[in-house]
C-alpha positions in Angstrom: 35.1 -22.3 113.8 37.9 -20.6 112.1 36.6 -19.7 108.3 39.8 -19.5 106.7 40.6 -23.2 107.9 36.8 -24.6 107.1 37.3 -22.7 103.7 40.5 -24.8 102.8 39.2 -28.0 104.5 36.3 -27.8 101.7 38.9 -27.1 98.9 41.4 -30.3 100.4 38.2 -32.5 100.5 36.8 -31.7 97.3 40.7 -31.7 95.6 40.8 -35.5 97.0 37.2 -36.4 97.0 37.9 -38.5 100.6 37.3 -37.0 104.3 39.7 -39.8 105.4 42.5 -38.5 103.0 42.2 -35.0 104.6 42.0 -36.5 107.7 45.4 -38.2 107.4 46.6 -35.5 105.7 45.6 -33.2 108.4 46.9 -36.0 111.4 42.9 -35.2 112.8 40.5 -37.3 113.3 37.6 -38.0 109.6 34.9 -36.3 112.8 36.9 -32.8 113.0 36.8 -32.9 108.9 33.2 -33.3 109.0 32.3 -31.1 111.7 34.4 -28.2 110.0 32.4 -28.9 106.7 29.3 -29.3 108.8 30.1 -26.0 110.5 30.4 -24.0 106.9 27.6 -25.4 105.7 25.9 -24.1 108.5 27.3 -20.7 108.4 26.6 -20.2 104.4 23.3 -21.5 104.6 23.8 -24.6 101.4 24.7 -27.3 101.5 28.3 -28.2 99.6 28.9 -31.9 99.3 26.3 -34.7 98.4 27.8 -37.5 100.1 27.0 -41.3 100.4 28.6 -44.0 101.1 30.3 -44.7 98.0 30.6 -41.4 96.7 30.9 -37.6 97.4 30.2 -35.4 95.3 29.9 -31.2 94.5 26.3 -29.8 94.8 26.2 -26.9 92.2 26.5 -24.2 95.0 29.2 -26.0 96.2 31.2 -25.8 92.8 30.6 -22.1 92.7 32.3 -22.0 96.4 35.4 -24.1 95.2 36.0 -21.8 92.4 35.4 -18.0 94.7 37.5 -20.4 97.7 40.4 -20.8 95.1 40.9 -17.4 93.6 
Protein backbone atom coordinates (compact mmCIF):
# COMPACT_ATOMS: atom_id res chain seq x y z
CA UNK A 1 0.00 0.00 0.00
CA UNK A 2 1.24 3.27 -0.95
CA UNK A 3 0.39 5.85 2.13
CA UNK A 4 0.30 8.91 0.31
CA UNK A 5 -2.53 7.42 -2.08
CA UNK A 6 -4.54 5.65 1.07
CA UNK A 7 -4.03 9.12 2.82
CA UNK A 8 -5.95 11.01 -0.13
CA UNK A 9 -8.39 8.08 -0.84
CA UNK A 10 -9.58 8.79 2.92
CA UNK A 11 -9.79 12.56 2.27
CA UNK A 12 -11.77 11.95 -1.47
CA UNK A 13 -14.09 9.46 0.50
CA UNK A 14 -14.83 11.56 3.39
CA UNK A 15 -14.99 14.94 0.92
CA UNK A 16 -17.91 12.93 -0.99
CA UNK A 17 -19.21 10.72 1.72
CA UNK A 18 -19.62 7.66 -1.10
CA UNK A 19 -16.93 4.83 -1.94
CA UNK A 20 -18.73 4.43 -5.25
CA UNK A 21 -18.18 8.23 -6.05
CA UNK A 22 -14.38 7.75 -5.48
CA UNK A 23 -14.47 4.77 -7.26
CA UNK A 24 -15.80 6.33 -10.48
CA UNK A 25 -13.81 9.11 -9.83
CA UNK A 26 -10.85 7.06 -9.57
CA UNK A 27 -12.07 4.63 -12.87
CA UNK A 28 -11.22 1.53 -9.98
CA UNK A 29 -13.27 -0.73 -8.85
CA UNK A 30 -15.70 0.44 -4.97
CA UNK A 31 -13.22 -3.13 -3.65
CA UNK A 32 -9.71 -1.20 -4.30
CA UNK A 33 -11.34 1.96 -2.38
CA UNK A 34 -12.16 -0.18 0.47
CA UNK A 35 -9.25 -2.23 0.66
CA UNK A 36 -6.99 1.00 0.54
CA UNK A 37 -9.09 2.40 3.57
CA UNK A 38 -9.06 -1.07 5.03
CA UNK A 39 -5.24 -1.12 4.58
CA UNK A 40 -4.83 2.48 6.58
CA UNK A 41 -6.88 1.57 9.12
CA UNK A 42 -4.83 -1.25 9.65
CA UNK A 43 -1.62 0.46 9.49
CA UNK A 44 -2.74 3.39 12.13
CA UNK A 45 -4.30 1.09 14.33
CA UNK A 46 -8.33 3.12 14.47
CA UNK A 47 -10.66 2.80 12.89
CA UNK A 48 -11.73 6.04 10.47
CA UNK A 49 -15.23 5.56 8.97
CA UNK A 50 -18.39 4.17 10.70
CA UNK A 51 -20.15 2.83 7.79
CA UNK A 52 -23.58 1.11 7.08
CA UNK A 53 -25.52 0.74 4.62
CA UNK A 54 -27.17 3.95 4.44
CA UNK A 55 -24.68 6.03 5.84
CA UNK A 56 -20.95 6.63 6.45
CA UNK A 57 -19.75 8.55 8.68
CA UNK A 58 -16.28 10.14 10.55
CA UNK A 59 -15.36 8.36 13.83
CA UNK A 60 -13.70 11.09 16.01
CA UNK A 61 -10.08 9.76 15.34
CA UNK A 62 -10.94 9.78 11.95
CA UNK A 63 -11.87 13.66 11.96
CA UNK A 64 -8.67 14.43 13.57
CA UNK A 65 -6.90 12.41 10.57
CA UNK A 66 -8.93 14.45 7.84
CA UNK A 67 -7.79 17.64 9.35
CA UNK A 68 -3.52 16.48 9.92
CA UNK A 69 -4.25 14.61 6.12
CA UNK A 70 -5.29 18.20 4.73
CA UNK A 71 -2.74 20.55 6.13
Amino acid sequence: MDRLDAMQCFVRIAERGSFVAVANELNVDRSVVTRQLAALEKSLGVKLLNRSTRRLGLTTEGAAYLERCRS
